[in-house]
py3Dmol code that shows the C-alpha trace and the ligand (Angstrom):
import py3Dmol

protein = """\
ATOM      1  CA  UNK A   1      95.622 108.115  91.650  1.00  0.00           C
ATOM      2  CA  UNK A   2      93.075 108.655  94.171  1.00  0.00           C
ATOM      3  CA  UNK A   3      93.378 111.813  96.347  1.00  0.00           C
ATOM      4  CA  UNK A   4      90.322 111.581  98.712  1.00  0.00           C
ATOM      5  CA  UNK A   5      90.350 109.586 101.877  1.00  0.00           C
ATOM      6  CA  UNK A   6      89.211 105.779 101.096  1.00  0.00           C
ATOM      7  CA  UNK A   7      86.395 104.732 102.894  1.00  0.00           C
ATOM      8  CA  UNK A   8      84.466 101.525 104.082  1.00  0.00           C
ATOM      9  CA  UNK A   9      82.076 102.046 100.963  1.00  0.00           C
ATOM     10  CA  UNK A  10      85.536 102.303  98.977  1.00  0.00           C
ATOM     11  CA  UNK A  11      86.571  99.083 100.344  1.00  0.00           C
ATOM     12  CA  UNK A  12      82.998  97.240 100.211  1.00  0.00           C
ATOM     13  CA  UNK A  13      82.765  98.311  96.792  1.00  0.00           C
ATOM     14  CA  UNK A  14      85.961  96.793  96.250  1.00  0.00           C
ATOM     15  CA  UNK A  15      84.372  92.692  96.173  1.00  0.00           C
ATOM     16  CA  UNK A  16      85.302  90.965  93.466  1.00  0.00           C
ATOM     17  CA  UNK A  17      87.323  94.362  92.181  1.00  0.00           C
ATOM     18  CA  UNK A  18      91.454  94.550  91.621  1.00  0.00           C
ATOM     19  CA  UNK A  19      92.638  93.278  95.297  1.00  0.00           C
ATOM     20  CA  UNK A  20      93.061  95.360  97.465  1.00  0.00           C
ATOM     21  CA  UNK A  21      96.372  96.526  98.968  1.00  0.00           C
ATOM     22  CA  UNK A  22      97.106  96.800 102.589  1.00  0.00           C
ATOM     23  CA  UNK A  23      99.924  96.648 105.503  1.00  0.00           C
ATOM     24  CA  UNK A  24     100.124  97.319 108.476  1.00  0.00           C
ATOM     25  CA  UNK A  25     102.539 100.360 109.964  1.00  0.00           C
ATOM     26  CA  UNK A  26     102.845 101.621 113.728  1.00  0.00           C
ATOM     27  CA  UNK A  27     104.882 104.700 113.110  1.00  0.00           C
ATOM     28  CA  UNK A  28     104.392 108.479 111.496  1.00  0.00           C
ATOM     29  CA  UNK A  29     107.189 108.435 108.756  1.00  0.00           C
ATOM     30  CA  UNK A  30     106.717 105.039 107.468  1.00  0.00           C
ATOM     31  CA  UNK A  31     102.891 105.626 107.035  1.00  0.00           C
ATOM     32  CA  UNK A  32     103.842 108.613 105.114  1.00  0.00           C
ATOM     33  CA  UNK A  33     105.509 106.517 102.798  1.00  0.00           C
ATOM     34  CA  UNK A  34     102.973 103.896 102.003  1.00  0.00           C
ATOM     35  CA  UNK A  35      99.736 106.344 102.212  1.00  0.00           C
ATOM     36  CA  UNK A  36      99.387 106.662  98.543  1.00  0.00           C
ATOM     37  CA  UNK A  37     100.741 103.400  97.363  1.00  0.00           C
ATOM     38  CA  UNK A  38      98.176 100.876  99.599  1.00  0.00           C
ATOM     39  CA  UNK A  39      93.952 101.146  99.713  1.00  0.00           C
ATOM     40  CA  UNK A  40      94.538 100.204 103.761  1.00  0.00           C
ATOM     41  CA  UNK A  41      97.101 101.103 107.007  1.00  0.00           C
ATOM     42  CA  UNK A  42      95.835  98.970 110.098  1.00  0.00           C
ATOM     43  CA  UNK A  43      97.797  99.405 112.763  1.00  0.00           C
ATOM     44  CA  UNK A  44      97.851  96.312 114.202  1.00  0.00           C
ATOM     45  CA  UNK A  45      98.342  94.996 117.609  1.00  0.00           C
ATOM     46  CA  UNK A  46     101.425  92.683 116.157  1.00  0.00           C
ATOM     47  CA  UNK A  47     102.971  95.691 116.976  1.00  0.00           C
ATOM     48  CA  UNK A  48     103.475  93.970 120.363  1.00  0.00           C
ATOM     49  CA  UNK A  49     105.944  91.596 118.571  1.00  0.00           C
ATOM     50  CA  UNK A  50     107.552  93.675 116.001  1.00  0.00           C
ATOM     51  CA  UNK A  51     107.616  96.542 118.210  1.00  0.00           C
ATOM     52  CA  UNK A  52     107.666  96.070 121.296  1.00  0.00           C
ATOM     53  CA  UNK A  53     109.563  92.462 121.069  1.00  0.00           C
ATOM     54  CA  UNK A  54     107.079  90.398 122.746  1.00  0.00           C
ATOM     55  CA  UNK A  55     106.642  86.599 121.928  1.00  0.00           C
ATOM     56  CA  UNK A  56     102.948  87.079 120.888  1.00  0.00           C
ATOM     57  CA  UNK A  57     100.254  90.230 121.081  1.00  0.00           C
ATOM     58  CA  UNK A  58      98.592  89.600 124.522  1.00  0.00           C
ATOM     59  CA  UNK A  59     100.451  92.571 126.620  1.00  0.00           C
ATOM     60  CA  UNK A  60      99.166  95.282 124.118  1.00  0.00           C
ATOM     61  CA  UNK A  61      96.690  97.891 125.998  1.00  0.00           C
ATOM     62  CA  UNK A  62      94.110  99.694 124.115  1.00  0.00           C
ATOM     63  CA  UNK A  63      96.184 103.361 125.439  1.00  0.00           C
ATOM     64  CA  UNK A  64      99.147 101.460 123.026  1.00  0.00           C
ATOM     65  CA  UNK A  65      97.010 101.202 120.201  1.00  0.00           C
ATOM     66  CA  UNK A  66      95.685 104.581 120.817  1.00  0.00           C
ATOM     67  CA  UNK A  67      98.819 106.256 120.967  1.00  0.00           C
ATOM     68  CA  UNK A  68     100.320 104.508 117.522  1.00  0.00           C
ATOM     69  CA  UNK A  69      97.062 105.132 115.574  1.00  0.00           C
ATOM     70  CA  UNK A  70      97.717 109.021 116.476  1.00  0.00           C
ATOM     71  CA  UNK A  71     100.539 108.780 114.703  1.00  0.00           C
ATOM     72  CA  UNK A  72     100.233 106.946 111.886  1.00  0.00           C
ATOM     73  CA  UNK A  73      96.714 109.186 111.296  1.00  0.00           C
ATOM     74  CA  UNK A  74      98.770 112.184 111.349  1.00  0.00           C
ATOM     75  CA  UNK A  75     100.740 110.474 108.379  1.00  0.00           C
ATOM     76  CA  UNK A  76      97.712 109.282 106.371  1.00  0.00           C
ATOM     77  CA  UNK A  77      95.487 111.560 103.920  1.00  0.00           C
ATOM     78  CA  UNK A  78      94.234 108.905 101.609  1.00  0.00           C
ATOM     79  CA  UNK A  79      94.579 105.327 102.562  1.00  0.00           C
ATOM     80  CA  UNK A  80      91.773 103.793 104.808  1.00  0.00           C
ATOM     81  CA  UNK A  81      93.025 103.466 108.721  1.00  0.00           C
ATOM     82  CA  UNK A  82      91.837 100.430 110.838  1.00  0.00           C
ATOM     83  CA  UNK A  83      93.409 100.063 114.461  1.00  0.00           C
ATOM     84  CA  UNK A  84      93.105  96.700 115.737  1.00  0.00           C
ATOM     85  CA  UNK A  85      91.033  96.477 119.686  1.00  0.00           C
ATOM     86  CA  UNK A  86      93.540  94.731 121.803  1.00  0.00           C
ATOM     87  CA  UNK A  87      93.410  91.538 123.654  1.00  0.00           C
ATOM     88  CA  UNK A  88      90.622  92.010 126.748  1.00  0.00           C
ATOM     89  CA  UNK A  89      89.434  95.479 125.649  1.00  0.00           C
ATOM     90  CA  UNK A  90      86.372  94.048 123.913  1.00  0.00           C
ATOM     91  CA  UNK A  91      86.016  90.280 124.587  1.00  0.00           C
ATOM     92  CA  UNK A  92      84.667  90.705 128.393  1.00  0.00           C
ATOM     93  CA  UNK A  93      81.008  92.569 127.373  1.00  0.00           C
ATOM     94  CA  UNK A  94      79.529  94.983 124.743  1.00  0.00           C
ATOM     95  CA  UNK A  95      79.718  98.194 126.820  1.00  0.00           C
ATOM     96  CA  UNK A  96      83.547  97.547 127.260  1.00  0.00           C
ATOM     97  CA  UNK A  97      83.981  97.124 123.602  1.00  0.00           C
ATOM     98  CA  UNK A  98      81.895 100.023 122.555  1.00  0.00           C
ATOM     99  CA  UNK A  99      84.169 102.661 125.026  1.00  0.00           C
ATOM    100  CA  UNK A 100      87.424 100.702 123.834  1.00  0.00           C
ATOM    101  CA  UNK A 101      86.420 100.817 120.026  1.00  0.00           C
ATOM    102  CA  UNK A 102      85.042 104.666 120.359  1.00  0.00           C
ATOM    103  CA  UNK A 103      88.942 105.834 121.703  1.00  0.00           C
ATOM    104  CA  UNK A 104      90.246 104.071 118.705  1.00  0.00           C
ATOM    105  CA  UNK A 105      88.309 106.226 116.919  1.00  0.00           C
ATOM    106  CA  UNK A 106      87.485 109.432 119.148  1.00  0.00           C
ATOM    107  CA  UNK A 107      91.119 109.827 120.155  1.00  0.00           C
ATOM    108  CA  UNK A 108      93.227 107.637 117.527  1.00  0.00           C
ATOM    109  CA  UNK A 109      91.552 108.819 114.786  1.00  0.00           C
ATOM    110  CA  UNK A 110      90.851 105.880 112.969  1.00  0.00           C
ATOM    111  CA  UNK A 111      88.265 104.977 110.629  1.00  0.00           C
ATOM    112  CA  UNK A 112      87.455 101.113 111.903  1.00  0.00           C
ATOM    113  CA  UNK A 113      88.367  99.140 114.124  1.00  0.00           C
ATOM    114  CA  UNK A 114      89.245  95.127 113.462  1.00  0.00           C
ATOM    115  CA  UNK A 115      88.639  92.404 115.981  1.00  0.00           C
ATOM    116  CA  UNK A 116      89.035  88.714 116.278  1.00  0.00           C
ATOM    117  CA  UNK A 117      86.547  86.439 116.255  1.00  0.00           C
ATOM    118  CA  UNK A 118      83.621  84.590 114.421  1.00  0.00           C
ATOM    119  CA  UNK A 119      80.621  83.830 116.021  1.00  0.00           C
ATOM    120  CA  UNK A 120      81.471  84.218 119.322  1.00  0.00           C
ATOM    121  CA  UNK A 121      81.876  87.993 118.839  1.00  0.00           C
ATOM    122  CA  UNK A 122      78.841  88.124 116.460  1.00  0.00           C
ATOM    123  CA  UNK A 123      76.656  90.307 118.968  1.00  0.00           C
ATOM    124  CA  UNK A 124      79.881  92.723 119.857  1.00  0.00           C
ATOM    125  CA  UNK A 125      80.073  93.559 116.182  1.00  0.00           C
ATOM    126  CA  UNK A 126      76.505  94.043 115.439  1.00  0.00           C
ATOM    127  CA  UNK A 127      76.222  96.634 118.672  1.00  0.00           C
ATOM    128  CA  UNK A 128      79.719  98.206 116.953  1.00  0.00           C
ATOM    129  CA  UNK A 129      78.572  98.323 113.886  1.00  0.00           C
ATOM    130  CA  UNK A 130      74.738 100.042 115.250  1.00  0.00           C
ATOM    131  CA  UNK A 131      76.494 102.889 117.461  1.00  0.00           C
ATOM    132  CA  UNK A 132      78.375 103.971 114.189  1.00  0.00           C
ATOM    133  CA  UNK A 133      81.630 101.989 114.316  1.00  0.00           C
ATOM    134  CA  UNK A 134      82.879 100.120 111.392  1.00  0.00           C
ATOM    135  CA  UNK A 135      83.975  96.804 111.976  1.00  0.00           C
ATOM    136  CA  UNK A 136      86.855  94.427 110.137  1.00  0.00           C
ATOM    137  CA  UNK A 137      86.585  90.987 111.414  1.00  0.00           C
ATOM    138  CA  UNK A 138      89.258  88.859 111.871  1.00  0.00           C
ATOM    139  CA  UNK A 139      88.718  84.681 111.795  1.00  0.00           C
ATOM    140  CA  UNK A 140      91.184  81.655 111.054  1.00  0.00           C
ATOM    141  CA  UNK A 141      94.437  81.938 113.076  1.00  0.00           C
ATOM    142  CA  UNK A 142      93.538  84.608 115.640  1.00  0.00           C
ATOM    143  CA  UNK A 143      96.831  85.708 117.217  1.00  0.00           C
ATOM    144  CA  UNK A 144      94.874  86.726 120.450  1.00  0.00           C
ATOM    145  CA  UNK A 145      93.755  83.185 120.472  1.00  0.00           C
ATOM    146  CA  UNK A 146      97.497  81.742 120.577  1.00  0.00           C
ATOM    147  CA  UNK A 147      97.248  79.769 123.749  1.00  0.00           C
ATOM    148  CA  UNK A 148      93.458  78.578 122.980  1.00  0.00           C
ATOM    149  CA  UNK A 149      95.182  77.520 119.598  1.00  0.00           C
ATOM    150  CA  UNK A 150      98.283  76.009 121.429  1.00  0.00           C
ATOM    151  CA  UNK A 151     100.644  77.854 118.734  1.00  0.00           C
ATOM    152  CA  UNK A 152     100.435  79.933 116.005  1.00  0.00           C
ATOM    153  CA  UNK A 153      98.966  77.564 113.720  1.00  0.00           C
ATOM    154  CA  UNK A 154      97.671  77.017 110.400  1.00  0.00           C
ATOM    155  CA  UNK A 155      93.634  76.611 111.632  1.00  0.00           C
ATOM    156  CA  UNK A 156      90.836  74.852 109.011  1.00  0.00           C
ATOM    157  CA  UNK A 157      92.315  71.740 107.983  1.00  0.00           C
ATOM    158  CA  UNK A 158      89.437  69.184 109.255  1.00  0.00           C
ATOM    159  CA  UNK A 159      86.253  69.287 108.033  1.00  0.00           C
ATOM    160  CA  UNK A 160      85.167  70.058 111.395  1.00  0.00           C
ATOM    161  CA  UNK A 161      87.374  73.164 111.723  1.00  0.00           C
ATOM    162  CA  UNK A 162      86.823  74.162 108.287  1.00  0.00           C
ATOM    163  CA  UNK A 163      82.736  73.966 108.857  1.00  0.00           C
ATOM    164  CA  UNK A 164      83.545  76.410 112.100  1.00  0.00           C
ATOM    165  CA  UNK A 165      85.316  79.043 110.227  1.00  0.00           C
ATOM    166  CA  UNK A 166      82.744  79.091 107.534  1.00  0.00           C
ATOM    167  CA  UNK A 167      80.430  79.933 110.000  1.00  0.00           C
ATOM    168  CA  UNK A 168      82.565  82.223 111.914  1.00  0.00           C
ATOM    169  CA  UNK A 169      83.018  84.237 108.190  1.00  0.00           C
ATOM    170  CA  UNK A 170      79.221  84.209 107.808  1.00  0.00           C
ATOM    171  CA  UNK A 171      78.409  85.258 111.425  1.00  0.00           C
ATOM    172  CA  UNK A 172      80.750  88.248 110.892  1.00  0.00           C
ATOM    173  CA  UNK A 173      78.995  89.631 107.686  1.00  0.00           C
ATOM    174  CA  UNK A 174      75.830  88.998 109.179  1.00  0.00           C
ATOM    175  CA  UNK A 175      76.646  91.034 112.268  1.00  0.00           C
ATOM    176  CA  UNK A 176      77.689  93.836 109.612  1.00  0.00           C
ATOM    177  CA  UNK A 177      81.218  93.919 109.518  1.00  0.00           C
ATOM    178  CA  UNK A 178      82.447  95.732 106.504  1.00  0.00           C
ATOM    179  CA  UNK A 179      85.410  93.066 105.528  1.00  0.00           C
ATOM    180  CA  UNK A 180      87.232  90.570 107.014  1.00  0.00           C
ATOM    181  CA  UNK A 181      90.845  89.194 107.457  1.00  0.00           C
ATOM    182  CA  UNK A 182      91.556  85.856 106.521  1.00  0.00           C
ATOM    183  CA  UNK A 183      94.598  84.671 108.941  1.00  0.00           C
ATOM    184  CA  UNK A 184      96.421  81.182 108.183  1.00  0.00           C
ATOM    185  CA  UNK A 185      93.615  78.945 106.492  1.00  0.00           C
ATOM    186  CA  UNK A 186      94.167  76.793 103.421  1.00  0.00           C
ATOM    187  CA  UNK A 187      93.601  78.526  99.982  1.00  0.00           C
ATOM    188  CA  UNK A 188      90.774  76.327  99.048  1.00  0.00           C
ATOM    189  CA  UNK A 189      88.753  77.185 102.017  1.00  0.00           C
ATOM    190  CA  UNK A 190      89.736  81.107 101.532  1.00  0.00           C
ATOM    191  CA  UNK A 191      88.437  80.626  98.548  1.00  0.00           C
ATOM    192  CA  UNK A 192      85.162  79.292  99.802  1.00  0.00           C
ATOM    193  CA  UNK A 193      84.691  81.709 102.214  1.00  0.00           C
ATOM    194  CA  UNK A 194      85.652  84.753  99.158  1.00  0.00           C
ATOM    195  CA  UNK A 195      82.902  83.417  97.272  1.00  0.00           C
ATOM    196  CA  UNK A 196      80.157  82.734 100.084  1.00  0.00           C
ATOM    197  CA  UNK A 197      80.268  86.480 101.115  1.00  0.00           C
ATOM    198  CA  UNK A 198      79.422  89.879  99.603  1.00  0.00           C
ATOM    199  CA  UNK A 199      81.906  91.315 101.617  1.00  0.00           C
ATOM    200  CA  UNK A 200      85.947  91.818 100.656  1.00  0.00           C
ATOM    201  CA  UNK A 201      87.963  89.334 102.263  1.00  0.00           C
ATOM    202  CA  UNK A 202      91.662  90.273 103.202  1.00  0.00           C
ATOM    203  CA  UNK A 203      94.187  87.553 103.249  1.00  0.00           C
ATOM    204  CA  UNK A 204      97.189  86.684 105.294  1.00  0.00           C
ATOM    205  CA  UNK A 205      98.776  83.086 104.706  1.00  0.00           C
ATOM    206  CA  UNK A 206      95.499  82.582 103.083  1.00  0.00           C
ATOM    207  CA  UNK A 207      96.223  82.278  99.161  1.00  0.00           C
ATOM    208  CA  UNK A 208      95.620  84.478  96.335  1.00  0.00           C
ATOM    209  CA  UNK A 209      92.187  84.261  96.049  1.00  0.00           C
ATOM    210  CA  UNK A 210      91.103  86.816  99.136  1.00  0.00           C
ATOM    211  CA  UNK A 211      89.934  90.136  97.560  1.00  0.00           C
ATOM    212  CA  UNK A 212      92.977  91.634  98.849  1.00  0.00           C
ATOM    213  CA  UNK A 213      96.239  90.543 101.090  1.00  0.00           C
ATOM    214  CA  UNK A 214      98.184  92.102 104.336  1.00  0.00           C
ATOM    215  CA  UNK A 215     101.270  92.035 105.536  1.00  0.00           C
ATOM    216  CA  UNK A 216     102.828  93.236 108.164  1.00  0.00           C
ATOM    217  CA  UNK A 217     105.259  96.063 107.217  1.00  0.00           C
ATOM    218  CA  UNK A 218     108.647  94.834 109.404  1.00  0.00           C
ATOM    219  CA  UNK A 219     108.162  91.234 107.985  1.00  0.00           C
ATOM    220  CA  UNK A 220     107.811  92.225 104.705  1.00  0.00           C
ATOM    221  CA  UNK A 221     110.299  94.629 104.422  1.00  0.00           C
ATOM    222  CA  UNK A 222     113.079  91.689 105.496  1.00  0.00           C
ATOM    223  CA  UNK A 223     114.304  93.795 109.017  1.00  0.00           C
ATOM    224  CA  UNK A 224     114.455  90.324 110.899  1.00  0.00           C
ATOM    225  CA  UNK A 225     116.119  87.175 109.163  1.00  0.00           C
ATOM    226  CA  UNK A 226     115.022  85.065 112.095  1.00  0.00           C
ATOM    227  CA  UNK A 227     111.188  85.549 111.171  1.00  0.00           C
ATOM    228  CA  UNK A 228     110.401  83.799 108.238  1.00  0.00           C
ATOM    229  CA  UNK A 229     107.250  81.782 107.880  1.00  0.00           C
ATOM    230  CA  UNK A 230     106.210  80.032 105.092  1.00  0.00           C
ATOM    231  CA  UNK A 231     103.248  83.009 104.154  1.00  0.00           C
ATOM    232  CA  UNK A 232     105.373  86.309 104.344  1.00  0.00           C
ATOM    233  CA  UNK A 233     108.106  87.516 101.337  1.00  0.00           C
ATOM    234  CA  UNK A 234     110.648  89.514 101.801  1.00  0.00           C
ATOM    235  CA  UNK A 235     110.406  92.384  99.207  1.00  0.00           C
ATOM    236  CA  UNK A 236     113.381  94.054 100.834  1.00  0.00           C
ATOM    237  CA  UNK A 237     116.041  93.186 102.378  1.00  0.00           C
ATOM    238  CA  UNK A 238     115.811  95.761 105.050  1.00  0.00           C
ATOM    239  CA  UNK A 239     118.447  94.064 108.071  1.00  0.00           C
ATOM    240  CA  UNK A 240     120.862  93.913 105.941  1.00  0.00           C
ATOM    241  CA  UNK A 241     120.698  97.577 104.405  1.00  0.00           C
ATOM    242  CA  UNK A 242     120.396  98.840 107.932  1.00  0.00           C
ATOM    243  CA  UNK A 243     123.587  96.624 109.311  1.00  0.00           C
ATOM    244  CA  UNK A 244     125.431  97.600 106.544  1.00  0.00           C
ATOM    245  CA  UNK A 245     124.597 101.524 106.893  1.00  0.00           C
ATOM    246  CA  UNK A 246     125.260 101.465 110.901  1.00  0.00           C
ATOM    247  CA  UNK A 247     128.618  99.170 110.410  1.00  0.00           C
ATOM    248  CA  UNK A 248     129.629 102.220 108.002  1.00  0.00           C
ATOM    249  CA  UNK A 249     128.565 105.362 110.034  1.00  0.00           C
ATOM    250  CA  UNK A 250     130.650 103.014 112.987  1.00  0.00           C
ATOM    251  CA  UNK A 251     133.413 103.164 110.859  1.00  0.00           C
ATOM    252  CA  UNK A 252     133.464 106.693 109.972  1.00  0.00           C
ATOM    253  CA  UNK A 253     133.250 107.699 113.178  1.00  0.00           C
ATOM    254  CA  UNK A 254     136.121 105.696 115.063  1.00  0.00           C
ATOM    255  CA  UNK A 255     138.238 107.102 112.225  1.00  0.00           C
ATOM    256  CA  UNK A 256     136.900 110.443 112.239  1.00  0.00           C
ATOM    257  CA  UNK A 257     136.031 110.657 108.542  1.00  0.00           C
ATOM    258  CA  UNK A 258     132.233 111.657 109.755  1.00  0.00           C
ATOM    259  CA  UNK A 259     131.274 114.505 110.484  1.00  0.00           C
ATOM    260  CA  UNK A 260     132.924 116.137 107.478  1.00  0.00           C
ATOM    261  CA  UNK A 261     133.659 119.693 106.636  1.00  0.00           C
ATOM    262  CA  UNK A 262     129.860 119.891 104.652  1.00  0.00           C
ATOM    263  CA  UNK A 263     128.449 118.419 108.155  1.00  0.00           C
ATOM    264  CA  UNK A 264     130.361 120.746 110.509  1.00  0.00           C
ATOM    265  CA  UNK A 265     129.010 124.812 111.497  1.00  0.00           C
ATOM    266  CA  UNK A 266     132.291 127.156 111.602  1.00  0.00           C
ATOM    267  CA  UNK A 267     131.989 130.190 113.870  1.00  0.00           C
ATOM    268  CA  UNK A 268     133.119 132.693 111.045  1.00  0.00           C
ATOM    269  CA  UNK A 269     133.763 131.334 107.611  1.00  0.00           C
ATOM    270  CA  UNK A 270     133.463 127.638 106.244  1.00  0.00           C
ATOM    271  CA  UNK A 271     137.097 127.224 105.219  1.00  0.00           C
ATOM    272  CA  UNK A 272     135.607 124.307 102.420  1.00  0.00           C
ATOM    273  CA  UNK A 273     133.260 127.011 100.716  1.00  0.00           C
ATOM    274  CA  UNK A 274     134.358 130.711  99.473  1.00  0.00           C
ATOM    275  CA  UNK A 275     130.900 131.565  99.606  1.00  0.00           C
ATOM    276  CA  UNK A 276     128.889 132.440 103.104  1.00  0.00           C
ATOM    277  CA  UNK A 277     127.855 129.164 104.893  1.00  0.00           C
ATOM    278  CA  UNK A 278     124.391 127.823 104.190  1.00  0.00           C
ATOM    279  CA  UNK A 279     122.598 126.359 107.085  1.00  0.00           C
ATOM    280  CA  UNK A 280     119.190 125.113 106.076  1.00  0.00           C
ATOM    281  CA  UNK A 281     117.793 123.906 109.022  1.00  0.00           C
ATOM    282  CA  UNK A 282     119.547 125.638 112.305  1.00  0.00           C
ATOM    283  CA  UNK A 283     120.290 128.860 113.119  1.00  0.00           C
ATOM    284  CA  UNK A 284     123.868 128.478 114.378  1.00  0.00           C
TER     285      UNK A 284
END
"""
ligand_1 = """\
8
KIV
O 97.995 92.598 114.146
C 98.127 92.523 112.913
O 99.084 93.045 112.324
C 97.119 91.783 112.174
C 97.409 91.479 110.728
C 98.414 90.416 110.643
C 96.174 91.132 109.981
O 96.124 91.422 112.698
"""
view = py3Dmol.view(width=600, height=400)
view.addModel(protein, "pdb")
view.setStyle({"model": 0}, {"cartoon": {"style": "trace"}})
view.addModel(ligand_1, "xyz")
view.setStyle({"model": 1}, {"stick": {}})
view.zoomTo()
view.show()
């Protein structure tokens, strides 16, 4: 297993390569867990639905995304971090997006940032991508995009559409972006789009052929039954094991069988143990 800190050149090099593995996580201890088991963390602005309950992304600020990459970096000593730029901190003009991208970095400590768009942001990632900052693009179903899109919709199904996203996928290599996510497009044109360009492409609801995949972390960990789209599995069931471990600590504690004698501090001697009472972690 890899020990050193993965880098774009890690990831470029990864075209065409075993897929690569990434999720997304918003948090310190769960970015601990997945650092040496995924190639990429991006902390991604869904957290404004799966953290912050919002409907869609829009009311994330860049100083939300700054303070969630600090703590997911803190957790991270080998997989690759990208922090996503936030809705209006990079779409209004270059030097915006250069100061918004540089306090993902400066202060938030990532190692990318990723931002939606094809074409249209084309010039954005080139001036990124010149002043040092490594770009992910982001093209099919942009989130950002949701009332442009009039949903959260499966995008690329005419041959119009599908001709526009090809070009958005080329327009962000050519810019210099270092990968790309793949967001709710049919496999075949995925596909297409894997082939056409030299660098990885990262699906989500895009099929298997993508040189890697993403999820994000609360989805695919099962914590909410009522989100359930067609592209995302549940490999744990995580609402349930959570309801089921509160509804027991609720029991215990209406009928006083938590906190035991192993969880309680005695002023003198622990009448459960013979021995002197161990306390680990406090000092009385
Ligand atoms: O915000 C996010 O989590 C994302 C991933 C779904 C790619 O953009």
């Amino acid at each position: 297993m890899e020990t050193r800190r993965i880098t774009i050149s890690d990831i470029a090099q990864r075209k065409g390569q075993d897929p690569l593995v990434a999720i997304t996580a918003y948090d310190y201890l769960t970015a601990k867990i997945v650092d040496s088991i995924v190639d990429i963390v991006l902390v991604g602005d869904s957290l404004g639905m799966v953290v912050q309950g919002h409907t869609d992304t829009l009311p994330v600020t860049l100083d939300h995304m700054v303070y969630h990459t600090t703590n997911v970096a803190r957790a991270l000593s080998r997989a690759h971090l990208v922090a996503d730029m936030p809705f209006l901190t990079y779409q209004s003009d270059t030097p915006t997006a250069v100061r918004s991208a540089g306090r993902l970095l400066a202060e938030g400590r990532a190692q990318a940032v990723k931002l939606e768009g094809g074409t249209a942001m084309a010039s954005t990632i080139s001036k990124l991508v010149d002043v040092g900052i490594p770009v992910m693009g982001h093209i099919g179903l942009t989130p950002q995009s949701v009332n442009a899109m009039g949903g959260f919709r499966v995008q690329g199904r005419t041959a119009k559409a599908r001709h526009s996203i090809l070009e958005d996928a080329m327009a962000v290599e050519d810019a210099g972006a270092y990968s790309i996510v793949l967001e709710g497009i049919p496999t075949e044109l995925a596909q297409e789009i894997t082939q056409r360009l030299t660098i990885p492409t990262i699906g989500i609801g895009a099929g298997s052929s993508c040189d890697g995949q993403i999820l994000v972390m609360p989805d695919m960990l099962g914590l909410n039954h009522d989100f359930k789209p067609k592209f995302v599995k549940h490999f744990a069931d995580l609402q349930t094991t959570i309801t089921n471990a509160v509804t027991h600590y609720a029991q215990e504690v209406t009928s006083r069988a938590f906190p035991a004698a192993e969880h309680t501090f005695y002023a003198k001697a622990d009448p459960a143990k013979t021995g002197p009472v161990e306390v680990p972690r406090l000092d009385n």
